[in-house]
PyMOL Python script that loads the backbone (N, CA, C, O; Angstrom):
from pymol import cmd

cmd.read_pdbstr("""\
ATOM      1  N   UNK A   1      92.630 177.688 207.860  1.00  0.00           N
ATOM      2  CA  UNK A   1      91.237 178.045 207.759  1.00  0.00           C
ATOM      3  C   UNK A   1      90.530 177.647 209.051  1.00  0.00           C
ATOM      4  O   UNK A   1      90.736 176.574 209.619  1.00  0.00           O
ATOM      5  N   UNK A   2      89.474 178.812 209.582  1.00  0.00           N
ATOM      6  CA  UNK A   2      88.989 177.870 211.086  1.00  0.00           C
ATOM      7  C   UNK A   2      87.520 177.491 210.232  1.00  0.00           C
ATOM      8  O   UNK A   2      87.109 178.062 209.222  1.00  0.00           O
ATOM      9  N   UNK A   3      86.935 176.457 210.898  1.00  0.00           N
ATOM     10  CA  UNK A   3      85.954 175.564 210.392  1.00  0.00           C
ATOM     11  C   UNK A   3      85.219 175.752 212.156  1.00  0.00           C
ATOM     12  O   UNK A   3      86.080 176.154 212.938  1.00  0.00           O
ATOM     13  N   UNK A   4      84.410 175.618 212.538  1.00  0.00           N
ATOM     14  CA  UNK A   4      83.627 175.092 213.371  1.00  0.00           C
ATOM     15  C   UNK A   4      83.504 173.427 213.794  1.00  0.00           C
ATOM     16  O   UNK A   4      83.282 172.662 212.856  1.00  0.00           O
ATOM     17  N   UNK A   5      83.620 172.931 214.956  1.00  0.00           N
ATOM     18  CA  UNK A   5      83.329 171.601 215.207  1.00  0.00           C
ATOM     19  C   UNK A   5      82.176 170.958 215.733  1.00  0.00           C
ATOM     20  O   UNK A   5      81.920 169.857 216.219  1.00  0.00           O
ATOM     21  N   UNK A   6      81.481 172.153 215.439  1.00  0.00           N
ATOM     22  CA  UNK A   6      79.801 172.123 216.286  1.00  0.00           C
ATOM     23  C   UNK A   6      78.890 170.849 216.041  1.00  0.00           C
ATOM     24  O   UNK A   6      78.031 170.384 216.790  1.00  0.00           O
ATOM     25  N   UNK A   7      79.292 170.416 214.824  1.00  0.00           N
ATOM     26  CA  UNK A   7      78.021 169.659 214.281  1.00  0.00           C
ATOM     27  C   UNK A   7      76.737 170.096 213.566  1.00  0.00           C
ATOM     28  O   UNK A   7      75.829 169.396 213.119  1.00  0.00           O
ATOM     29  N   UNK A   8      76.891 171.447 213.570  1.00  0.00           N
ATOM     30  CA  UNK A   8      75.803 172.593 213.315  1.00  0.00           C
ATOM     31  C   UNK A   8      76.380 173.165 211.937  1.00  0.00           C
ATOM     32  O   UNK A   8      75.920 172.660 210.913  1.00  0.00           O
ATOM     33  N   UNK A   9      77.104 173.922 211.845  1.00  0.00           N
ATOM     34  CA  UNK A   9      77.555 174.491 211.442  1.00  0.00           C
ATOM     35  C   UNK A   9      78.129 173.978 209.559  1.00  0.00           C
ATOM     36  O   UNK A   9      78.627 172.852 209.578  1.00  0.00           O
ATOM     37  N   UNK A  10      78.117 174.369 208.684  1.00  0.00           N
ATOM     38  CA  UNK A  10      78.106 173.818 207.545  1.00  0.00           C
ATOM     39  C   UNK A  10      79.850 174.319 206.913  1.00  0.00           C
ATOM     40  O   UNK A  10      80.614 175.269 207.090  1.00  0.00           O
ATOM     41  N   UNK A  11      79.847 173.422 206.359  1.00  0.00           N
ATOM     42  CA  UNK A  11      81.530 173.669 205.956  1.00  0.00           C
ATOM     43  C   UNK A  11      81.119 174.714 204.440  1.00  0.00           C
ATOM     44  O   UNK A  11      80.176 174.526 203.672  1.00  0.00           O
ATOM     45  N   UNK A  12      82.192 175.832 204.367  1.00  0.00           N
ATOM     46  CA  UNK A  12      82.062 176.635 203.235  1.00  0.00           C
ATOM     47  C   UNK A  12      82.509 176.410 202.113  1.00  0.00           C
ATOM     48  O   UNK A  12      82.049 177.031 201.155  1.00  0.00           O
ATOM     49  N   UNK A  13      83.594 175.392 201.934  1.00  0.00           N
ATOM     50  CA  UNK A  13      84.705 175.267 200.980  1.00  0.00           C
ATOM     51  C   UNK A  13      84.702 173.988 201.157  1.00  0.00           C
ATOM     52  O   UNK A  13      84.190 173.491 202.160  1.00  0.00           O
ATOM     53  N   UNK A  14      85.325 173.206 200.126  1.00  0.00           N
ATOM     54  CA  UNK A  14      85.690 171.956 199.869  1.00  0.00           C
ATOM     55  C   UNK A  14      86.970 171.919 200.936  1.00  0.00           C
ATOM     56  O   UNK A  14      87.537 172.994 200.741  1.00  0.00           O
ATOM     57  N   UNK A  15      87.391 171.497 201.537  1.00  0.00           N
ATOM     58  CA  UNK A  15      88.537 170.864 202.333  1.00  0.00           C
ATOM     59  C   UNK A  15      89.334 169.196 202.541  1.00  0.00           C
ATOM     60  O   UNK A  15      88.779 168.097 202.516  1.00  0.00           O
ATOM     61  N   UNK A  16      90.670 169.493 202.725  1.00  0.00           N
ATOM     62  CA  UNK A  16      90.910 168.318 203.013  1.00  0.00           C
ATOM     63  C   UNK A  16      92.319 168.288 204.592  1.00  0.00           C
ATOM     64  O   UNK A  16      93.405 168.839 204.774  1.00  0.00           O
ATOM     65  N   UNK A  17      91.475 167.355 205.363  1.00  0.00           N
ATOM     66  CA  UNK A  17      91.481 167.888 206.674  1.00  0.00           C
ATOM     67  C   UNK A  17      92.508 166.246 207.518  1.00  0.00           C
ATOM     68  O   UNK A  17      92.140 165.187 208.026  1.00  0.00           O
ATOM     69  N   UNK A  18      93.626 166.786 207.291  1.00  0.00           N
ATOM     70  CA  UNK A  18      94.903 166.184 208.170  1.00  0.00           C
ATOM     71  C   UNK A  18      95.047 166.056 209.900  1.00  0.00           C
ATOM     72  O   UNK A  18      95.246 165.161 210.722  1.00  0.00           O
ATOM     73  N   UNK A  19      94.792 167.687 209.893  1.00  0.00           N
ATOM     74  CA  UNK A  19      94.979 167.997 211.667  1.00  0.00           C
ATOM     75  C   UNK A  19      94.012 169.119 211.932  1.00  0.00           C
ATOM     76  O   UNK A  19      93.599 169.853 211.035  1.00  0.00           O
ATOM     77  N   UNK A  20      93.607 169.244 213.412  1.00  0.00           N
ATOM     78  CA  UNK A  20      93.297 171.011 213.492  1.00  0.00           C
ATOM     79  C   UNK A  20      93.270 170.969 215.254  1.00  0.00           C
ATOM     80  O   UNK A  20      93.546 169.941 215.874  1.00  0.00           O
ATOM     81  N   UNK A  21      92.931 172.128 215.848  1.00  0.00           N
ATOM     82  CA  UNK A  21      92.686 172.480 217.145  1.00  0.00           C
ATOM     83  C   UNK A  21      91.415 172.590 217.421  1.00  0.00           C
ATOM     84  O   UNK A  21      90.933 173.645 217.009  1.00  0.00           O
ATOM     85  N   UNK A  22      90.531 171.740 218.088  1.00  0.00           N
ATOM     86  CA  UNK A  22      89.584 171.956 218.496  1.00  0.00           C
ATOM     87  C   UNK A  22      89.740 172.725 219.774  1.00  0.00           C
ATOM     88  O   UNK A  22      88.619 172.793 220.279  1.00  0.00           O
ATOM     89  N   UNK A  23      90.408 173.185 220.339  1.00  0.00           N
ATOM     90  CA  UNK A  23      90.538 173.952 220.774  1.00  0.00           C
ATOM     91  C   UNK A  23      91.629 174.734 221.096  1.00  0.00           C
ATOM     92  O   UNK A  23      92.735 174.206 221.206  1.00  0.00           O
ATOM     93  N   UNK A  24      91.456 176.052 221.281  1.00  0.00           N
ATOM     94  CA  UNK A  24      93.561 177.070 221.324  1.00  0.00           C
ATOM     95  C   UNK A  24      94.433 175.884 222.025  1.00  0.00           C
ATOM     96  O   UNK A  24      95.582 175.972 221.593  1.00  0.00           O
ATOM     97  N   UNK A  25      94.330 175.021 222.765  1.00  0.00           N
ATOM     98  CA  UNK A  25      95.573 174.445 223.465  1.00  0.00           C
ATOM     99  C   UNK A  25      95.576 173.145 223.209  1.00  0.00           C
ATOM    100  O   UNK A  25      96.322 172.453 223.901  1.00  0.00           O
ATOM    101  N   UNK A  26      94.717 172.466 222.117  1.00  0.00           N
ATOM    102  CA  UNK A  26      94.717 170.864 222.012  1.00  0.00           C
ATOM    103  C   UNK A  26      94.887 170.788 220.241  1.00  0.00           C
ATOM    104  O   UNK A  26      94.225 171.433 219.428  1.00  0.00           O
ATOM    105  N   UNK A  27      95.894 169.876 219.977  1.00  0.00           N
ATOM    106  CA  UNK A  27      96.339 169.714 218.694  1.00  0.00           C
ATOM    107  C   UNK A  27      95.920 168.496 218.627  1.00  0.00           C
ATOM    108  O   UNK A  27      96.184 167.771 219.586  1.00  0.00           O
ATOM    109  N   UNK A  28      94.895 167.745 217.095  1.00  0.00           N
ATOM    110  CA  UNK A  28      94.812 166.450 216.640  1.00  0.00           C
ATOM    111  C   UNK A  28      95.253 166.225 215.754  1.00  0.00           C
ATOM    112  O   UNK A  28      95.302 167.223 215.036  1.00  0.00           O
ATOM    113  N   UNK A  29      95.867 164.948 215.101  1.00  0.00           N
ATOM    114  CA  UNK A  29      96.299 164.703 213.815  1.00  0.00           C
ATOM    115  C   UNK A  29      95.436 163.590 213.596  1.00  0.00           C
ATOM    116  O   UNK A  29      95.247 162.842 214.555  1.00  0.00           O
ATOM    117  N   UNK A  30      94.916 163.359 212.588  1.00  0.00           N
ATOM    118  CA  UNK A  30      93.919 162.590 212.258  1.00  0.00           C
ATOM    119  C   UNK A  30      95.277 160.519 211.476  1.00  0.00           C
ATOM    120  O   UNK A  30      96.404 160.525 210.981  1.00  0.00           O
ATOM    121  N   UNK A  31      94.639 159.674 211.681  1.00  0.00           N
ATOM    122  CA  UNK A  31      94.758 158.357 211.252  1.00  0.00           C
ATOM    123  C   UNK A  31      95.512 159.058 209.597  1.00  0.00           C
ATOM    124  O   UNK A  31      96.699 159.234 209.323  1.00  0.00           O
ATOM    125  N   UNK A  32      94.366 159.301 208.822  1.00  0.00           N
ATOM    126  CA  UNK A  32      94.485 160.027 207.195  1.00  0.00           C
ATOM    127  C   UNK A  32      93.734 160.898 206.991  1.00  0.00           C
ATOM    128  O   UNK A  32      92.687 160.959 207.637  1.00  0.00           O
ATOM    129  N   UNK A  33      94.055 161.843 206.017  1.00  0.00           N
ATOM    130  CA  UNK A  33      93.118 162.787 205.504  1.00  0.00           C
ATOM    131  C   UNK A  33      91.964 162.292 205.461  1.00  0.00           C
ATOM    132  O   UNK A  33      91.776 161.076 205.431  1.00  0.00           O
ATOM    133  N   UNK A  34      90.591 163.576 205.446  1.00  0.00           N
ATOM    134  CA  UNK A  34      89.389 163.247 205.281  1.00  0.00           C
ATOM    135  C   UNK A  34      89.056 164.103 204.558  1.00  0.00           C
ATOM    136  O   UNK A  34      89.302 165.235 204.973  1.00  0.00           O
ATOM    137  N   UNK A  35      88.359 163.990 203.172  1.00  0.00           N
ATOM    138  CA  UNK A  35      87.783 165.271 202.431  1.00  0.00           C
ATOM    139  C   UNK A  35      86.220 165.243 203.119  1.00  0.00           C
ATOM    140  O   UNK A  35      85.418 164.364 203.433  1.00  0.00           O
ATOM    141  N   UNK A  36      86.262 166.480 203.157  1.00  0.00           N
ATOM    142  CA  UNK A  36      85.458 167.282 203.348  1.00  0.00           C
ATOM    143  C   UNK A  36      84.306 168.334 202.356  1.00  0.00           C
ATOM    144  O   UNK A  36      84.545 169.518 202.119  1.00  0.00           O
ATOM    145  N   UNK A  37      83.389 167.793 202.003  1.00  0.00           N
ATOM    146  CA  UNK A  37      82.772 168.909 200.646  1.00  0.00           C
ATOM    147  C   UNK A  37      81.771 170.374 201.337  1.00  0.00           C
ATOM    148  O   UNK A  37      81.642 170.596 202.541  1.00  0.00           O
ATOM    149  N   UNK A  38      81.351 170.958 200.554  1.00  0.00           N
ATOM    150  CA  UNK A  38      80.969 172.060 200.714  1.00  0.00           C
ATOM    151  C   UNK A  38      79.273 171.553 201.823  1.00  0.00           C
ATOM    152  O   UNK A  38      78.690 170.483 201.646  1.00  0.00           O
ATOM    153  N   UNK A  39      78.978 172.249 202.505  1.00  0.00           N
ATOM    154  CA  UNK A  39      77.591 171.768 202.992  1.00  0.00           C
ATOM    155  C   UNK A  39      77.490 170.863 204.335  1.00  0.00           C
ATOM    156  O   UNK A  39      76.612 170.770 205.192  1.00  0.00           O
ATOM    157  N   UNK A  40      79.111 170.056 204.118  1.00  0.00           N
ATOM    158  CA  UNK A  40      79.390 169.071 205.529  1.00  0.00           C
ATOM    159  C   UNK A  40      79.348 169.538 206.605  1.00  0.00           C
ATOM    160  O   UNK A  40      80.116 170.459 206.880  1.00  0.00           O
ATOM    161  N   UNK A  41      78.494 169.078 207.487  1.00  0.00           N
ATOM    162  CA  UNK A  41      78.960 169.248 209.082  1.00  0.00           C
ATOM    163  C   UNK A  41      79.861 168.524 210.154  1.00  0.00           C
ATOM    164  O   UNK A  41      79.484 167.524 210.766  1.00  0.00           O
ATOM    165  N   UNK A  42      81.008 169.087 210.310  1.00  0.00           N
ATOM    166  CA  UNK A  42      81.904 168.338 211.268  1.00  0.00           C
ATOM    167  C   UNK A  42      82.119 168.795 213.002  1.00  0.00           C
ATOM    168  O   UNK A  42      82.240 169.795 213.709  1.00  0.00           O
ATOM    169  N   UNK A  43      82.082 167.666 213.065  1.00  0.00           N
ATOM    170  CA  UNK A  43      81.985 167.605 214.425  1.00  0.00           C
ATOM    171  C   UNK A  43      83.722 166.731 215.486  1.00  0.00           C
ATOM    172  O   UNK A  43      84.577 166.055 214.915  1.00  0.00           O
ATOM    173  N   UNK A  44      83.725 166.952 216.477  1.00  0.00           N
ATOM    174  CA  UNK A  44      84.804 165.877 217.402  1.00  0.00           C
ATOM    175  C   UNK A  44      84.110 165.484 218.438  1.00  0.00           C
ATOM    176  O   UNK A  44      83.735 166.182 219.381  1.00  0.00           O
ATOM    177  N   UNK A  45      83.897 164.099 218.224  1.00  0.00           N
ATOM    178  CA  UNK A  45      83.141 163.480 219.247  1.00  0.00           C
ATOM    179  C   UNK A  45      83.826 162.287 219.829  1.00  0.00           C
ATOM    180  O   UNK A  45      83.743 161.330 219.059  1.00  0.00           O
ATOM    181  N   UNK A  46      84.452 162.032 220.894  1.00  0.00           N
ATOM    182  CA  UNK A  46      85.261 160.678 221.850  1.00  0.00           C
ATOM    183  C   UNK A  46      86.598 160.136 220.333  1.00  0.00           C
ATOM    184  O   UNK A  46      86.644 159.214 219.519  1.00  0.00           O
ATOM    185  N   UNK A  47      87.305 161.117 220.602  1.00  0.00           N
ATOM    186  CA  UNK A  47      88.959 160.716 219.883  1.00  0.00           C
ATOM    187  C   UNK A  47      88.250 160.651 218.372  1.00  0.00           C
ATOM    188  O   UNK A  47      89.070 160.195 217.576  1.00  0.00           O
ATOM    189  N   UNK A  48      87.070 160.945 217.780  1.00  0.00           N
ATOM    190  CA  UNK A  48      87.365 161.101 216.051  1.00  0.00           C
ATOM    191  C   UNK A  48      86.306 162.131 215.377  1.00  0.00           C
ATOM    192  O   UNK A  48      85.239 162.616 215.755  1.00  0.00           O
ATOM    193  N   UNK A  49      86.832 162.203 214.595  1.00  0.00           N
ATOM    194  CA  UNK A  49      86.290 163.465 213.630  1.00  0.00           C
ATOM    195  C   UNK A  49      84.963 162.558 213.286  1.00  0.00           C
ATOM    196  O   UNK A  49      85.054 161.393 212.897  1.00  0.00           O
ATOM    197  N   UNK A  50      83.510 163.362 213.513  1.00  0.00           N
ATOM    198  CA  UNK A  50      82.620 162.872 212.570  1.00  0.00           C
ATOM    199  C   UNK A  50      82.175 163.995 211.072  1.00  0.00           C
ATOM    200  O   UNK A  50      81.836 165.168 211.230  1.00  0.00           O
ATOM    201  N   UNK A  51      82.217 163.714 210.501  1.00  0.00           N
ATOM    202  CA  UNK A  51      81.047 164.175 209.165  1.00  0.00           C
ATOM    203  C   UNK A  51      80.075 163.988 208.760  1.00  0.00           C
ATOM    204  O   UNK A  51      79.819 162.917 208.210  1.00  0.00           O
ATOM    205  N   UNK A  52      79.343 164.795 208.865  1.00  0.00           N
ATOM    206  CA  UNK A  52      77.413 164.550 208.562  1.00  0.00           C
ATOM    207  C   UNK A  52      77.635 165.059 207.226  1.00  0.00           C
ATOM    208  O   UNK A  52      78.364 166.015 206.961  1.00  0.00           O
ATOM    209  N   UNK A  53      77.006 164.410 206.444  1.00  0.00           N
ATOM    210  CA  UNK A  53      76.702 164.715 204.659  1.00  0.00           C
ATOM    211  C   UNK A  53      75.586 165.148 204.788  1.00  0.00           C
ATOM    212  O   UNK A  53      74.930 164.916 205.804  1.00  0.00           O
ATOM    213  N   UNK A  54      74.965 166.142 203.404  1.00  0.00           N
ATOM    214  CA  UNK A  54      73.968 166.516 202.879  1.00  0.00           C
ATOM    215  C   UNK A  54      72.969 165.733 203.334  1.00  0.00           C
ATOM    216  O   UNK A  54      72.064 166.066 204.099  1.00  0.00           O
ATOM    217  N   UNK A  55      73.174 164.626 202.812  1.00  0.00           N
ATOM    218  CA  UNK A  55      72.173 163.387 203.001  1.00  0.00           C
ATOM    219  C   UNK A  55      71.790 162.904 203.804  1.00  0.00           C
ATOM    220  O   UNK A  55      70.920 162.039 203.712  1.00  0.00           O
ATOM    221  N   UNK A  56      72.551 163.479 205.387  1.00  0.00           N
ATOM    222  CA  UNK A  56      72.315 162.424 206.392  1.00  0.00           C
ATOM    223  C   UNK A  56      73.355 161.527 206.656  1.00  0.00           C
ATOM    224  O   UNK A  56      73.866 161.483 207.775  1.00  0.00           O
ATOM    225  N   UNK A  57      73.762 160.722 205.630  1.00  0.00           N
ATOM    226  CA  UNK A  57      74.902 160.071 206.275  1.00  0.00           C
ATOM    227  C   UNK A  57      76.336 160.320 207.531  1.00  0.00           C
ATOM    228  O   UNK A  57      77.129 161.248 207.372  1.00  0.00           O
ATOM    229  N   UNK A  58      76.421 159.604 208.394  1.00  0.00           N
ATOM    230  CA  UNK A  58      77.493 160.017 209.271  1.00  0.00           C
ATOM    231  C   UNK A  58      78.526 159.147 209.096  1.00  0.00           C
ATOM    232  O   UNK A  58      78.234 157.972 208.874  1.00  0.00           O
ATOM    233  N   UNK A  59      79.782 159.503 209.152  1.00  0.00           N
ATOM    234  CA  UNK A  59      80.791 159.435 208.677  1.00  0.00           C
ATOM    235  C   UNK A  59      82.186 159.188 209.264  1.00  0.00           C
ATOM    236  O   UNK A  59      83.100 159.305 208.449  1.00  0.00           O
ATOM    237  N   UNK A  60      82.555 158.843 210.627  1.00  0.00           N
ATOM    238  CA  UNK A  60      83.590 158.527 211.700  1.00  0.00           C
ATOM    239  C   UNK A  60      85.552 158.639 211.287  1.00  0.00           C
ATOM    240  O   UNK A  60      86.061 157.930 210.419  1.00  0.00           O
ATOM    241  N   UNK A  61      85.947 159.145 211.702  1.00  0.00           N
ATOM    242  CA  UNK A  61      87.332 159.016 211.156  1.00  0.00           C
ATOM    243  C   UNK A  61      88.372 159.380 212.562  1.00  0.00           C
ATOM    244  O   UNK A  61      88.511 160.465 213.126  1.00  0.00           O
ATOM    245  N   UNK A  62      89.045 158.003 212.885  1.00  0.00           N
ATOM    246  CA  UNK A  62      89.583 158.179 213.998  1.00  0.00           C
ATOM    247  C   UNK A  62      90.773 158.840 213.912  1.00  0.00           C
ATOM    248  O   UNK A  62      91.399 158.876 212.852  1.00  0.00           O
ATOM    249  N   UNK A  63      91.341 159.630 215.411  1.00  0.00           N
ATOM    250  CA  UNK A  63      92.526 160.090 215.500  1.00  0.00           C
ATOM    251  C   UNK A  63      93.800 159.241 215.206  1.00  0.00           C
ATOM    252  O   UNK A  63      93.828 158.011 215.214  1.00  0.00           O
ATOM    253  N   UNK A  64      94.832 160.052 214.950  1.00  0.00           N
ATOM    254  CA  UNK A  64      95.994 159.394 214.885  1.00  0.00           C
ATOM    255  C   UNK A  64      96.404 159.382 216.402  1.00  0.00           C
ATOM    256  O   UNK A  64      96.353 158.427 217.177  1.00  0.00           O
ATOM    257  N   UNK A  65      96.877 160.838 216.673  1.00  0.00           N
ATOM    258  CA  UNK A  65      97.198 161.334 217.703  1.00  0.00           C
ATOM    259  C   UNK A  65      97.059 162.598 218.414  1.00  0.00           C
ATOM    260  O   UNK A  65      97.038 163.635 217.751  1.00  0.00           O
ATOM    261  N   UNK A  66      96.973 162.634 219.543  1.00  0.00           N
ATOM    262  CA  UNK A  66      96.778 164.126 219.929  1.00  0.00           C
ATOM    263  C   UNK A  66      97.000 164.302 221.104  1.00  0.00           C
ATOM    264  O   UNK A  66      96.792 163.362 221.870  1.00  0.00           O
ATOM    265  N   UNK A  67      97.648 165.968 221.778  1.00  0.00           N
ATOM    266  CA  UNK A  67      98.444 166.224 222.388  1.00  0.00           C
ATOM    267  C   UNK A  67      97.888 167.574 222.948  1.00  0.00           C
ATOM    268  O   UNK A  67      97.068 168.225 222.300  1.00  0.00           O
ATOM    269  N   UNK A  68      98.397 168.016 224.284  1.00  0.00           N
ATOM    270  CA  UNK A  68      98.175 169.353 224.690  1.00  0.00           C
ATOM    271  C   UNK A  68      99.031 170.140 224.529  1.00  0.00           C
ATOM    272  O   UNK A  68     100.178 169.752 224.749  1.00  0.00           O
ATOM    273  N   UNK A  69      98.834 171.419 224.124  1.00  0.00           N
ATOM    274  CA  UNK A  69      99.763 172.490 223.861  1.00  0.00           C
ATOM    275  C   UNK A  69     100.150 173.241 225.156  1.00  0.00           C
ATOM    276  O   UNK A  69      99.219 173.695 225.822  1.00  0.00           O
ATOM    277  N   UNK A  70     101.331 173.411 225.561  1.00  0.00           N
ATOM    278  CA  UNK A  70     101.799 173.815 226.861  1.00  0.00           C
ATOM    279  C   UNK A  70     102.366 175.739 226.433  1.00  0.00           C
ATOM    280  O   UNK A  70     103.360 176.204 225.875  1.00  0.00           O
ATOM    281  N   UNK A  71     101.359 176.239 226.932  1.00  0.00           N
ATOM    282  CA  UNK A  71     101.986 177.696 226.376  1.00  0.00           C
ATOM    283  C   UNK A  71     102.444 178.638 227.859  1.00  0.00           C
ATOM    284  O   UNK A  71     102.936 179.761 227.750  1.00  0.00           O
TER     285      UNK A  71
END
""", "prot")
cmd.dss("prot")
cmd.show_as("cartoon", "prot")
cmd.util.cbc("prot")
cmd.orient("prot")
């Protein structure tokens, strides 16, 4: 599923979020899963995933690891 990492942008679906590409040539794998609910805004800001809730709350979840894709 692509999601946006804008910070803007509102998540459509409930998710639960392991790894992704913030961009075509950079792969992250996250520390652990992070659920994700409908309405969240996620963002990648300095090595970790943030999540903004409904509410305002922000939410930090650091990388495991991550790597460049050599194509």
């Amino acid at each position: 599923m692509r999601i946006d990492f804008d910070g803007v942008t509102p998540v459509l679906r409930m998710l639960l979020l392991n790894e992704f590409q913030p961009h075509s040539d950079f792969h992250v794998e996250l520390e652990r899963p992070v659920f994700v609910a409908v309405g969240d805004r996620v963002s990648y800001e300095g090595g970790a995933v943030v999540v903004t809730r409904l509410t305002g709350e922000r939410h930090r979840y650091p990388e495991g690891d991550s790597y460049w894709i050599c194509r």
